[in-house]
N, CA and C atoms of all chains as a GROMACS GRO file, in nm:
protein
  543
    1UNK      N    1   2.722   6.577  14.956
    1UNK     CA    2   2.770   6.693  14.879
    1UNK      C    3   2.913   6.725  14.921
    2UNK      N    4   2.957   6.764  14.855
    2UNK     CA    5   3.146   6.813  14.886
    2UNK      C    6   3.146   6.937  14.934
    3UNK      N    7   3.220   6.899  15.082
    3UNK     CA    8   3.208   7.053  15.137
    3UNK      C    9   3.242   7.164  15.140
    4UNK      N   10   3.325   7.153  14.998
    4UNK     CA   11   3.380   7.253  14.944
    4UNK      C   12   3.261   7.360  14.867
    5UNK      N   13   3.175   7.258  14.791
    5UNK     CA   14   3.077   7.274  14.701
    5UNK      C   15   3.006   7.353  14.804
    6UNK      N   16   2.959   7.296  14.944
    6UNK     CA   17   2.862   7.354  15.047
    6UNK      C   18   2.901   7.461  15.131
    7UNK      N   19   3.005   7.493  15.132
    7UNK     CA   20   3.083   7.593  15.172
    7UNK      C   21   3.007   7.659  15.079
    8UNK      N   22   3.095   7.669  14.955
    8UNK     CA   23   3.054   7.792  14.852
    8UNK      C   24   2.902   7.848  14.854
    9UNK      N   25   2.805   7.703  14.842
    9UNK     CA   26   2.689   7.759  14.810
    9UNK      C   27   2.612   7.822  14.980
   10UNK      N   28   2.653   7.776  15.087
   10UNK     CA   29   2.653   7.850  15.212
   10UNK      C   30   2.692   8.033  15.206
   11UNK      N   31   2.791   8.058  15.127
   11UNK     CA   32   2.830   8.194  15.141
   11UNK      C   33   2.772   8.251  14.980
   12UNK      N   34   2.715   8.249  14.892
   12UNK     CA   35   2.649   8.227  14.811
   12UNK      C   36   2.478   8.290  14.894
   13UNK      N   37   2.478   8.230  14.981
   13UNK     CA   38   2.339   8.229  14.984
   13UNK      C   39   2.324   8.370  15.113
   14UNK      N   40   2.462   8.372  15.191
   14UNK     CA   41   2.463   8.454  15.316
   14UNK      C   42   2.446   8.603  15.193
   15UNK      N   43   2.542   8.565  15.075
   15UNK     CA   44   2.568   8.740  15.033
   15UNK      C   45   2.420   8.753  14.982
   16UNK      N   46   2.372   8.677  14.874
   16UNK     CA   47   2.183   8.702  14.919
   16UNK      C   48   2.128   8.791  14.975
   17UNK      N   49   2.115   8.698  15.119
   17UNK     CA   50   2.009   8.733  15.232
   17UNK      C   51   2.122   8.887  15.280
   18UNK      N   52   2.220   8.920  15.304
   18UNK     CA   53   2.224   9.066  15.332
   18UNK      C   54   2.176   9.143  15.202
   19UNK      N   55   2.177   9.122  15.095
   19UNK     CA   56   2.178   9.183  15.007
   19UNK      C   57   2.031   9.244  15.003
   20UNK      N   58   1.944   9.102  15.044
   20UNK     CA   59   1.794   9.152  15.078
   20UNK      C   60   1.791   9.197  15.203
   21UNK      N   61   1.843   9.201  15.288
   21UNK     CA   62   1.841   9.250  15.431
   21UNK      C   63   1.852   9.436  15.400
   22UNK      N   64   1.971   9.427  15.331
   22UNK     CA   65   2.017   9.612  15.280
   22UNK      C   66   1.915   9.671  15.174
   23UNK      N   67   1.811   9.584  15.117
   23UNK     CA   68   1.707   9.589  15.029
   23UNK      C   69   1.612   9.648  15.109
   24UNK      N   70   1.567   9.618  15.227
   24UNK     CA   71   1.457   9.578  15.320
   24UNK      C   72   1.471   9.720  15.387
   25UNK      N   73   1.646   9.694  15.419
   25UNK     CA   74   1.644   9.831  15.486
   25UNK      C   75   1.650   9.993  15.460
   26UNK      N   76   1.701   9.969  15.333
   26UNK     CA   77   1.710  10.094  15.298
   26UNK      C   78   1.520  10.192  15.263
   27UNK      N   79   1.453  10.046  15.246
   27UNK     CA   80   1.304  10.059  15.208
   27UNK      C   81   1.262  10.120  15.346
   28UNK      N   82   1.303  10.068  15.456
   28UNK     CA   83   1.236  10.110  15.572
   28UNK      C   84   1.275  10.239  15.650
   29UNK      N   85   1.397  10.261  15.620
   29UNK     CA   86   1.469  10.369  15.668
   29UNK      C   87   1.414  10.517  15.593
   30UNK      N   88   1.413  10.481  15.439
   30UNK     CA   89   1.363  10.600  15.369
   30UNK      C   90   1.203  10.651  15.382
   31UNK      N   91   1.132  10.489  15.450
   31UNK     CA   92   0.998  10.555  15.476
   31UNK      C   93   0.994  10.641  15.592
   32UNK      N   94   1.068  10.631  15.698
   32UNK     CA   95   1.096  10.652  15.786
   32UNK      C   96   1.153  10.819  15.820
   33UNK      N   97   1.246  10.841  15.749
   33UNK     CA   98   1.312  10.968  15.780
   33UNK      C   99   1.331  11.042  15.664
   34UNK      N  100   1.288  10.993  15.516
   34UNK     CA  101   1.285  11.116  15.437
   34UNK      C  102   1.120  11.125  15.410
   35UNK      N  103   1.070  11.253  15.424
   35UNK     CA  104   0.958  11.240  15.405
   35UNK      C  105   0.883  11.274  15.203
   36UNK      N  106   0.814  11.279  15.140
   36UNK     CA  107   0.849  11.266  14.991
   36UNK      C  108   0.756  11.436  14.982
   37UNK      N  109   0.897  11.488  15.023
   37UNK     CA  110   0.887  11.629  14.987
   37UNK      C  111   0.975  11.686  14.914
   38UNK      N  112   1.006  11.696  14.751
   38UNK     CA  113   1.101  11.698  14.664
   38UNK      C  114   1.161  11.816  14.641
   39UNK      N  115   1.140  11.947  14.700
   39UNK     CA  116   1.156  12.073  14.704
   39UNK      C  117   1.295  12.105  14.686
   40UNK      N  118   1.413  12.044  14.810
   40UNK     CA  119   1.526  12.050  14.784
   40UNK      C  120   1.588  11.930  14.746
   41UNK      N  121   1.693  11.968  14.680
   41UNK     CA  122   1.767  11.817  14.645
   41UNK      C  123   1.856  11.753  14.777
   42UNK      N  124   1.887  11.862  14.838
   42UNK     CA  125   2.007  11.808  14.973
   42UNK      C  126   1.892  11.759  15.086
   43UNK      N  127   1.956  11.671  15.161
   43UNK     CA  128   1.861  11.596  15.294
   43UNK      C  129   1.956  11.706  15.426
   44UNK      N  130   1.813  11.716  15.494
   44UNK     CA  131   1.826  11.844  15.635
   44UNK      C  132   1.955  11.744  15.708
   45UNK      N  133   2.000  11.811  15.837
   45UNK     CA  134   2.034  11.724  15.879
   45UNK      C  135   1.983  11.641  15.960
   46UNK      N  136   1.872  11.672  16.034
   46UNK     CA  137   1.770  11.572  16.050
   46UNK      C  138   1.738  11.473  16.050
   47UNK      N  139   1.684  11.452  15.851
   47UNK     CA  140   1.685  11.339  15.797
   47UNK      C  141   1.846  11.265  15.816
   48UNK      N  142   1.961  11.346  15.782
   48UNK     CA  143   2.081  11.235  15.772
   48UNK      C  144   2.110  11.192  15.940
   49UNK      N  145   2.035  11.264  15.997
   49UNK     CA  146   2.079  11.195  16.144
   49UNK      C  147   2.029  11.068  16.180
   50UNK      N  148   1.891  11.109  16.163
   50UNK     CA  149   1.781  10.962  16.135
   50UNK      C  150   1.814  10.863  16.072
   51UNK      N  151   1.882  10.891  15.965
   51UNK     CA  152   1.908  10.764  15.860
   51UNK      C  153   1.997  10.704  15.915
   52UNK      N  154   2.148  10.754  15.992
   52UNK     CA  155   2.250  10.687  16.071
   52UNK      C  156   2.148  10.625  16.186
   53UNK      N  157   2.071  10.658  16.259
   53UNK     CA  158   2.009  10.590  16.357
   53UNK      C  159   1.925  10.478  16.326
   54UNK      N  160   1.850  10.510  16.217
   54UNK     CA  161   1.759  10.399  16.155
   54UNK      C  162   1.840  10.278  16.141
   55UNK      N  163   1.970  10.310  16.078
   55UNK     CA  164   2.016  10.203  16.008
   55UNK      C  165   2.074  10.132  16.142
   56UNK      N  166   2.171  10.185  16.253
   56UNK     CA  167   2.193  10.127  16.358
   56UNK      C  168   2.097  10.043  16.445
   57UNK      N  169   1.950  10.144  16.460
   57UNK     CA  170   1.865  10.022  16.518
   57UNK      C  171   1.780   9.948  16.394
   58UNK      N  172   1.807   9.928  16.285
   58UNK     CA  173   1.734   9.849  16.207
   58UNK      C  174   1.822   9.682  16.222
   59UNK      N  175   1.952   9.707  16.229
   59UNK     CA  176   2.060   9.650  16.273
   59UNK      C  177   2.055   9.596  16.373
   60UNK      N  178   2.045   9.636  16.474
   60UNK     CA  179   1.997   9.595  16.626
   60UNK      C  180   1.915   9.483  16.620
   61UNK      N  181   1.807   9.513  16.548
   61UNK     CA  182   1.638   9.460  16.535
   61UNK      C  183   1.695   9.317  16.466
   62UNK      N  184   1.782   9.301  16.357
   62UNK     CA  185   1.824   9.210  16.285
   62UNK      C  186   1.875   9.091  16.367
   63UNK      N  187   1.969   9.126  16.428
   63UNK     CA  188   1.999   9.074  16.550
   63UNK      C  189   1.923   9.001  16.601
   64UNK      N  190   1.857   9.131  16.724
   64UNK     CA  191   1.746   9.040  16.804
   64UNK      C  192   1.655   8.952  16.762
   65UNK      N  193   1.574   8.981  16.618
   65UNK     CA  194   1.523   8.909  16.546
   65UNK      C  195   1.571   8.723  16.569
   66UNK      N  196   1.728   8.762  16.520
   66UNK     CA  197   1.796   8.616  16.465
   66UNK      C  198   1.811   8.546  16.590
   67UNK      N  199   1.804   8.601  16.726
   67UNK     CA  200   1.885   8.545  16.855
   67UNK      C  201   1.658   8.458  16.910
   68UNK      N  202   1.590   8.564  16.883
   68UNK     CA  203   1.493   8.536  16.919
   68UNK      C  204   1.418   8.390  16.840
   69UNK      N  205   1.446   8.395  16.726
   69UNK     CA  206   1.391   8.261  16.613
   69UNK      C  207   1.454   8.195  16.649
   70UNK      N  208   1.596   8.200  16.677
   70UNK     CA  209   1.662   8.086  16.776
   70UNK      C  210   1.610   7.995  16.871
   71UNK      N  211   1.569   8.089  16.989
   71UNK     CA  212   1.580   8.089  17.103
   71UNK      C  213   1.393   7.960  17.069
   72UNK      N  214   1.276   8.047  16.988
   72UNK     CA  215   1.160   7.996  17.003
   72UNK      C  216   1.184   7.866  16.918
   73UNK      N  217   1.286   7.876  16.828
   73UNK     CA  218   1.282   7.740  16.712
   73UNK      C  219   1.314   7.628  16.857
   74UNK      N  220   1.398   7.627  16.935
   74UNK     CA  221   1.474   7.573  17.053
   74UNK      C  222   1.351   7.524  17.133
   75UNK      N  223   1.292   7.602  17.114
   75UNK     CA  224   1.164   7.579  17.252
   75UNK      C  225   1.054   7.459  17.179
   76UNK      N  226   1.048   7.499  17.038
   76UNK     CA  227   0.946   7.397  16.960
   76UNK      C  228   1.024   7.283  16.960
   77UNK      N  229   1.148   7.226  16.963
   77UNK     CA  230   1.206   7.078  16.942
   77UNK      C  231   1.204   7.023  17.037
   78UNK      N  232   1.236   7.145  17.197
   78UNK     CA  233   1.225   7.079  17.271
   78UNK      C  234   1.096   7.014  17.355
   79UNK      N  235   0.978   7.061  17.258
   79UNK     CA  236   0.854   7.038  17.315
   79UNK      C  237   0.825   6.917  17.234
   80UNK      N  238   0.888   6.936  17.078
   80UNK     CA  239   0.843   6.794  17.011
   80UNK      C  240   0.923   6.663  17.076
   81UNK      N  241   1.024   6.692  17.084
   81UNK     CA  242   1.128   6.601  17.189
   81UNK      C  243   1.015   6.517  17.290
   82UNK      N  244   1.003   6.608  17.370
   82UNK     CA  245   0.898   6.562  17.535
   82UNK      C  246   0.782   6.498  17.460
   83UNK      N  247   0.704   6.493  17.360
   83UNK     CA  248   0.604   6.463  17.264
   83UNK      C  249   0.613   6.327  17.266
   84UNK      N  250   0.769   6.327  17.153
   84UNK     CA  251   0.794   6.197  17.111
   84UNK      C  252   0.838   6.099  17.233
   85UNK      N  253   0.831   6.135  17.324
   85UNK     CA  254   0.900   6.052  17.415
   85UNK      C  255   0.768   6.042  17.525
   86UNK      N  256   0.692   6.109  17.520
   86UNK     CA  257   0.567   6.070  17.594
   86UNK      C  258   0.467   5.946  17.472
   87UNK      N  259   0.460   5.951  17.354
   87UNK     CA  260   0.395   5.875  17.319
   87UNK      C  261   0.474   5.777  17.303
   88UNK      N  262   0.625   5.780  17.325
   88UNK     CA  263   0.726   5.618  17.286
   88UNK      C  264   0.682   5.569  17.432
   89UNK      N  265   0.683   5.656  17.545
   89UNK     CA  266   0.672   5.578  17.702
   89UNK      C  267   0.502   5.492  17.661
   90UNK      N  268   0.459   5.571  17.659
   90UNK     CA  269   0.344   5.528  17.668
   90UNK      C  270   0.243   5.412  17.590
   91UNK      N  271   1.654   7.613  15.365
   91UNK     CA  272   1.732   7.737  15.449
   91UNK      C  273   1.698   7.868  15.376
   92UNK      N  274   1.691   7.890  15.256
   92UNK     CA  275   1.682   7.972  15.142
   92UNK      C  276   1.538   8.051  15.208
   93UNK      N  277   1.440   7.982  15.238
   93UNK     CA  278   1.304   7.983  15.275
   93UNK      C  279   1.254   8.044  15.409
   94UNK      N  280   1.365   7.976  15.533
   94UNK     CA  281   1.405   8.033  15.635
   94UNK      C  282   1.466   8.195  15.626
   95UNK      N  283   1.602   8.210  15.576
   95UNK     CA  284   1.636   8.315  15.607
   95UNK      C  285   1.530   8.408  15.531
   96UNK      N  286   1.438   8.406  15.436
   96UNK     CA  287   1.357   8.505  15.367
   96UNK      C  288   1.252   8.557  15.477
   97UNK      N  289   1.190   8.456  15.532
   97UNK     CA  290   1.124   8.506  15.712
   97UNK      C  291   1.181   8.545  15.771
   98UNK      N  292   1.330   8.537  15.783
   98UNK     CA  293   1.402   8.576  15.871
   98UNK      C  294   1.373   8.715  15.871
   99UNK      N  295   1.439   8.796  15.714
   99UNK     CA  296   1.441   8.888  15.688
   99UNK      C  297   1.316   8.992  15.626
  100UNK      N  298   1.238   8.924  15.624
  100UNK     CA  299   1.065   8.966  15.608
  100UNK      C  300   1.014   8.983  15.752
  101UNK      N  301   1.038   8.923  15.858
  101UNK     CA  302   1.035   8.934  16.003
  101UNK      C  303   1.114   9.082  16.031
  102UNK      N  304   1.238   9.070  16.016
  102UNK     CA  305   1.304   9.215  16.091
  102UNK      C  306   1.223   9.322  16.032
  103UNK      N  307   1.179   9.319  15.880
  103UNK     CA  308   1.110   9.446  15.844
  103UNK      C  309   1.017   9.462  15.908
  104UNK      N  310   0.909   9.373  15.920
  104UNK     CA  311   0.789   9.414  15.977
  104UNK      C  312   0.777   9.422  16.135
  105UNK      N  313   0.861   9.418  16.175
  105UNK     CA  314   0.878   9.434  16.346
  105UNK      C  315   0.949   9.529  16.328
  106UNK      N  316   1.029   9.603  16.311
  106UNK     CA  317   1.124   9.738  16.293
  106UNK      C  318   1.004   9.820  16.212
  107UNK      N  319   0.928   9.822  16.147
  107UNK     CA  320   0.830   9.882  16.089
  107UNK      C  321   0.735   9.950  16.201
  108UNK      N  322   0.715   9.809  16.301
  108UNK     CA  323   0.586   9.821  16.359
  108UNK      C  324   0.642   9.906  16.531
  109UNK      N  325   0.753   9.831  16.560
  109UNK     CA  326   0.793   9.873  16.636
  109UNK      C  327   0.904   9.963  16.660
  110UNK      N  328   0.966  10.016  16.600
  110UNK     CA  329   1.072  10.105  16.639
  110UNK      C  330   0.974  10.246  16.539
  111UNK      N  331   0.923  10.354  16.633
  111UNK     CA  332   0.893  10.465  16.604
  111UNK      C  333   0.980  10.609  16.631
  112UNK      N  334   1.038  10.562  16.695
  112UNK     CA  335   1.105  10.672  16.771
  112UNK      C  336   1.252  10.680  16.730
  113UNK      N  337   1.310  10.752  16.650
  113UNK     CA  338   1.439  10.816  16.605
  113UNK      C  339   1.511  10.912  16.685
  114UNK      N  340   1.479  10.931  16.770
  114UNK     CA  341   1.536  11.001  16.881
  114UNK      C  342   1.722  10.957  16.947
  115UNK      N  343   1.696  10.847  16.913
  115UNK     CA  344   1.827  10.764  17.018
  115UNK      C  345   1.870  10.656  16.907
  116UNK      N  346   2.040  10.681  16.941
  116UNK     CA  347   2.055  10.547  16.842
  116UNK      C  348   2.043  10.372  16.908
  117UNK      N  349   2.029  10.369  17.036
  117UNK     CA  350   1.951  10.240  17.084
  117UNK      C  351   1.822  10.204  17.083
  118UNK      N  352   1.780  10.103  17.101
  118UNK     CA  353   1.651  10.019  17.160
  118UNK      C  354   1.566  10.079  17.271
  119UNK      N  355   1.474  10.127  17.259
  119UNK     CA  356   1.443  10.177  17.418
  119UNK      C  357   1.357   9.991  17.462
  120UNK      N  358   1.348  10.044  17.630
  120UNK     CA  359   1.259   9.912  17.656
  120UNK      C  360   1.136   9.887  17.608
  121UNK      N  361   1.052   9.997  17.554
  121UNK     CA  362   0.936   9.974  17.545
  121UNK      C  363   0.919   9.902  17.343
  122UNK      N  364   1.043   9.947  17.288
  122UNK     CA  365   1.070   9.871  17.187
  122UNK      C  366   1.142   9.732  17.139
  123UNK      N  367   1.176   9.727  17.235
  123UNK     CA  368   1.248   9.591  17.286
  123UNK      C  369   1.133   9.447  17.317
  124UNK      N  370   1.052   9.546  17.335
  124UNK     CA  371   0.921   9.442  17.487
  124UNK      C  372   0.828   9.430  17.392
  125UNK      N  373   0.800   9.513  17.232
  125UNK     CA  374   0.755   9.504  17.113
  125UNK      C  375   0.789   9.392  17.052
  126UNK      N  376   0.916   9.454  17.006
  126UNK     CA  377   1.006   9.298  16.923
  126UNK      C  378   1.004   9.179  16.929
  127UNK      N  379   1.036   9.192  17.106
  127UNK     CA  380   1.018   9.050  17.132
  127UNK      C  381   0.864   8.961  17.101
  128UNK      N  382   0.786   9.010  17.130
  128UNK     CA  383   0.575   8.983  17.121
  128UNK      C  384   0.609   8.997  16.943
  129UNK      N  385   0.678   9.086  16.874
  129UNK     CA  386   0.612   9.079  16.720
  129UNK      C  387   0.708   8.935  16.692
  130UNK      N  388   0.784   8.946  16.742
  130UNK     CA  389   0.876   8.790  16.660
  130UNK      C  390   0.802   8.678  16.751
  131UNK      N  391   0.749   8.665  16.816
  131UNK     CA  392   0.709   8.548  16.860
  131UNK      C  393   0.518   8.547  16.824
  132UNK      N  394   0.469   8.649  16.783
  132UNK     CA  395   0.381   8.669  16.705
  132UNK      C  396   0.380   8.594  16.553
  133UNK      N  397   0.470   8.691  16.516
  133UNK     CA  398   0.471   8.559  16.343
  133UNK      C  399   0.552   8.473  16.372
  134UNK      N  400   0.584   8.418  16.468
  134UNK     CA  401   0.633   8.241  16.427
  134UNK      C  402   0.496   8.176  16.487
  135UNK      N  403   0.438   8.197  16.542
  135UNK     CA  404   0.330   8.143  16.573
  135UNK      C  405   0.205   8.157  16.508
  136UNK      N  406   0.191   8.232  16.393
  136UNK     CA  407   0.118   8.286  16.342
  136UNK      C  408   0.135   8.200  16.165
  137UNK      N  409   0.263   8.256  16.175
  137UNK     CA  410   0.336   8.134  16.028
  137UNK      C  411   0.290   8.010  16.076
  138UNK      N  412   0.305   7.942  16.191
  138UNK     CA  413   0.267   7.800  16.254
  138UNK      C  414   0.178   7.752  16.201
  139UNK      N  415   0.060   7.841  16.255
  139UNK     CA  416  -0.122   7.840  16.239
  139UNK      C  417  -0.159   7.818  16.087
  140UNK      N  418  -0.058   7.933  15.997
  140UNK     CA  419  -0.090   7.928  15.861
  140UNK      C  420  -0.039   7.789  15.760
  141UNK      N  421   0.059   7.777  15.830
  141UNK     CA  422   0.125   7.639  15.755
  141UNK      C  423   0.057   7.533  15.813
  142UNK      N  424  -0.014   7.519  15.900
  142UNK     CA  425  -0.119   7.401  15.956
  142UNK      C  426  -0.250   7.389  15.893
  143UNK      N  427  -0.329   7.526  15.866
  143UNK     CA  428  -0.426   7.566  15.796
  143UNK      C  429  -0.389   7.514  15.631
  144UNK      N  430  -0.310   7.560  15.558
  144UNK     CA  431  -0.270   7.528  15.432
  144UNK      C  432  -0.211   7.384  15.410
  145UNK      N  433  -0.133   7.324  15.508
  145UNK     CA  434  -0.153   7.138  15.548
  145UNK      C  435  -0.272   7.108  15.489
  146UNK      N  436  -0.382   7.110  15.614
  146UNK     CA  437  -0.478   7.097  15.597
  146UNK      C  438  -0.617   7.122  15.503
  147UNK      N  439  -0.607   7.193  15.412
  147UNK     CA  440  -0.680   7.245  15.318
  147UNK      C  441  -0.602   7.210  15.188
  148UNK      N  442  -0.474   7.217  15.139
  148UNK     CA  443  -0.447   7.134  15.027
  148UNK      C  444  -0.466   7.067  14.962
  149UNK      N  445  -0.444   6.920  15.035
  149UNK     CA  446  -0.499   6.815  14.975
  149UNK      C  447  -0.644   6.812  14.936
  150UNK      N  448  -0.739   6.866  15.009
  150UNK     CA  449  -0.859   6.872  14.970
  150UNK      C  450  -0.896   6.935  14.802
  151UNK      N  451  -0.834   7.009  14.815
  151UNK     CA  452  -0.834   7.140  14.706
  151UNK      C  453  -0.781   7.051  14.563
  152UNK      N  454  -0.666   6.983  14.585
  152UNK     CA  455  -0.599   6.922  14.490
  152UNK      C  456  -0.660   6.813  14.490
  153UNK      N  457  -0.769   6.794  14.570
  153UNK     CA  458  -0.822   6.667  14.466
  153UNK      C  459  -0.943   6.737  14.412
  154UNK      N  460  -0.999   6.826  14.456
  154UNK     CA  461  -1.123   6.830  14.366
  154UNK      C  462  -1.057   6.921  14.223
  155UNK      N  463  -0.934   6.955  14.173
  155UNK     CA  464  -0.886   7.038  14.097
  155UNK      C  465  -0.882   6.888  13.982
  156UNK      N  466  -0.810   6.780  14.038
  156UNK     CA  467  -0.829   6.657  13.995
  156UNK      C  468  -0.943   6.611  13.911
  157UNK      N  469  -1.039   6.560  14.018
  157UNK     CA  470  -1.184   6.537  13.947
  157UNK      C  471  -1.233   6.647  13.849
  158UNK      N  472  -1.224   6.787  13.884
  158UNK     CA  473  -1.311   6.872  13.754
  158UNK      C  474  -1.160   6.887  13.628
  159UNK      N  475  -1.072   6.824  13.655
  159UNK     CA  476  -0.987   6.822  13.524
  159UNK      C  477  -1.048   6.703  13.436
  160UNK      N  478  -1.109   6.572  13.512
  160UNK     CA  479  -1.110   6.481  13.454
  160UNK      C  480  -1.254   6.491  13.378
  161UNK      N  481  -1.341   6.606  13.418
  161UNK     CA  482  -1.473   6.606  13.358
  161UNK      C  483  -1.412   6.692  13.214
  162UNK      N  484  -1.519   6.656  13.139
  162UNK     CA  485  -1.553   6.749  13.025
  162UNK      C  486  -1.574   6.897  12.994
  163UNK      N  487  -1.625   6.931  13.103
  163UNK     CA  488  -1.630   7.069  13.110
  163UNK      C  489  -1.512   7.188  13.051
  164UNK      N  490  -1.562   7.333  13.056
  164UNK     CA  491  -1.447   7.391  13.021
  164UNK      C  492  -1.330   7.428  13.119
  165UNK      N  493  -1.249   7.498  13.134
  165UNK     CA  494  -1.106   7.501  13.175
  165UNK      C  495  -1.125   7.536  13.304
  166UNK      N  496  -1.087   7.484  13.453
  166UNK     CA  497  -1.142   7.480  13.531
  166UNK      C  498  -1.100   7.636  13.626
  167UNK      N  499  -1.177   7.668  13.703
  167UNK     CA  500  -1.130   7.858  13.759
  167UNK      C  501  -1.200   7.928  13.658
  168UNK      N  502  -1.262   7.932  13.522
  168UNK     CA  503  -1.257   7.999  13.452
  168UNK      C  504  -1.415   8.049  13.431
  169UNK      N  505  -1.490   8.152  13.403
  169UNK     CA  506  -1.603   8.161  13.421
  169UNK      C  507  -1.703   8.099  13.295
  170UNK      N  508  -1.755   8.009  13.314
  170UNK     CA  509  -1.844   7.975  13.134
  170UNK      C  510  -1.851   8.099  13.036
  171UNK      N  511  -1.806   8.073  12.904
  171UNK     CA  512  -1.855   8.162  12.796
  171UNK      C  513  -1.984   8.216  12.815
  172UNK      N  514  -2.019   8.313  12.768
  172UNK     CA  515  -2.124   8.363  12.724
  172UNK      C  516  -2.180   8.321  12.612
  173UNK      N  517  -2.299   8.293  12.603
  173UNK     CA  518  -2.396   8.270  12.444
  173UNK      C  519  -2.423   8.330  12.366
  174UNK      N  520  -2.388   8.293  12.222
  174UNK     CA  521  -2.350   8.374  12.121
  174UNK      C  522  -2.490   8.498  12.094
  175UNK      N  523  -2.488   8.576  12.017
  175UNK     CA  524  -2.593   8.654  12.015
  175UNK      C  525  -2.702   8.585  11.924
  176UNK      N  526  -2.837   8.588  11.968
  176UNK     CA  527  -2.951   8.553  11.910
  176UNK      C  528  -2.984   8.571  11.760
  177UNK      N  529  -2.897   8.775  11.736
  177UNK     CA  530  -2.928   8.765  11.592
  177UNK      C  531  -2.940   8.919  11.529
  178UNK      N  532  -2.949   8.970  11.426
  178UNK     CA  533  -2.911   9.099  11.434
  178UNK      C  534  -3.042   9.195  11.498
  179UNK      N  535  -2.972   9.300  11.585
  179UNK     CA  536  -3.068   9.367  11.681
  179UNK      C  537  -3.160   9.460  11.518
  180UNK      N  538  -3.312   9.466  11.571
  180UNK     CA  539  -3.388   9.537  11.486
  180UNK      C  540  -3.376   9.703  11.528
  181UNK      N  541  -3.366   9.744  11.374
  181UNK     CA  542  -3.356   9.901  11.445
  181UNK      C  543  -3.472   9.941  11.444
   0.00000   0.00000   0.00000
């Protein structure tokens, strides 16, 4: 493929996945700190404090998430690795 | 990859769901941290089990979907018709 072409469709696919990431989050944040009490139209400050926090550690979580699938994807190759090389010795 | 990052991001929800309760602080406390870590290594191991299970049970499935296509019968999943009515009810 031309890596121009794979470039594009690489950043193509990143704006996506935030796009569902800011999908995900805004779903989780609103379950979270507005509660569905429709009385007033303005949010306490409370809720808008929560929502800046939610979104910072929802953020966080994203992160650790991505560093952690890393870290276990790493651990499964290197176990299939030792695998393949115990049944090639053997 | 497309497939990947969708776990990726189906993962952060449901671990930030499960584990971050506390709005108090705009960091991580440890005891949410020590969560995260057990829920993400929970569903990759769990996705593992399921994608081994569904390996394994597939092929089976797709062949007998096979054989009852090749019978005569009616449309396969589908529950037999019912039999027409006998005839007009007597009042």
């Amino acid at each position: 493929m031309d890596p121009l072409r794979a470039q594009q469709l690489a950043a193509e696919l990143e704006v996506e996945m935030m796009a569902d990431m800011y999908n995900r989050m805004t779903q989780a944040c609103h379950r979270k700190c507005v509660p569905p009490h429709y009385k007033e139209s303005e949010l306490s400050k409370g809720e808008c404090v929560c929502l800046d926090r939610c979104v910072a550690k929802y953020l966080e979580v994203h992160e650790r998430m991505g560093k952690k699938l890393t870290e276990l994807s790493l651990q499964d190759e290197e176990l299939l690795k030792r695998m393949q090389q115990g049944t090639g010795s053997a | 990859l497309r497939d990947f990052l969708l776990v990726y991001n189906r993962m952060t929800e449901l671990c930030f769901r499960h584990c971050v309760c506390n709005l108090n602080y705009r960091l991580l406390t440890g005891r949410e941290e020590s969560c995260l870590d057990s829920c993400a290594a929970r569903l990759v191991r769990a996705n593992h089990r399921l994608m081994g299970a569904y390996v394994g049970l597939v092929p089976a499935l797709l062949q007998r979907r096979a054989a009852e296509h090749g019978t005569p019968a009616g449309p396969s999943g589908l529950p037999a018709s019912p039999d027409p009515a006998a005839g007009p009810a007597e009042s």
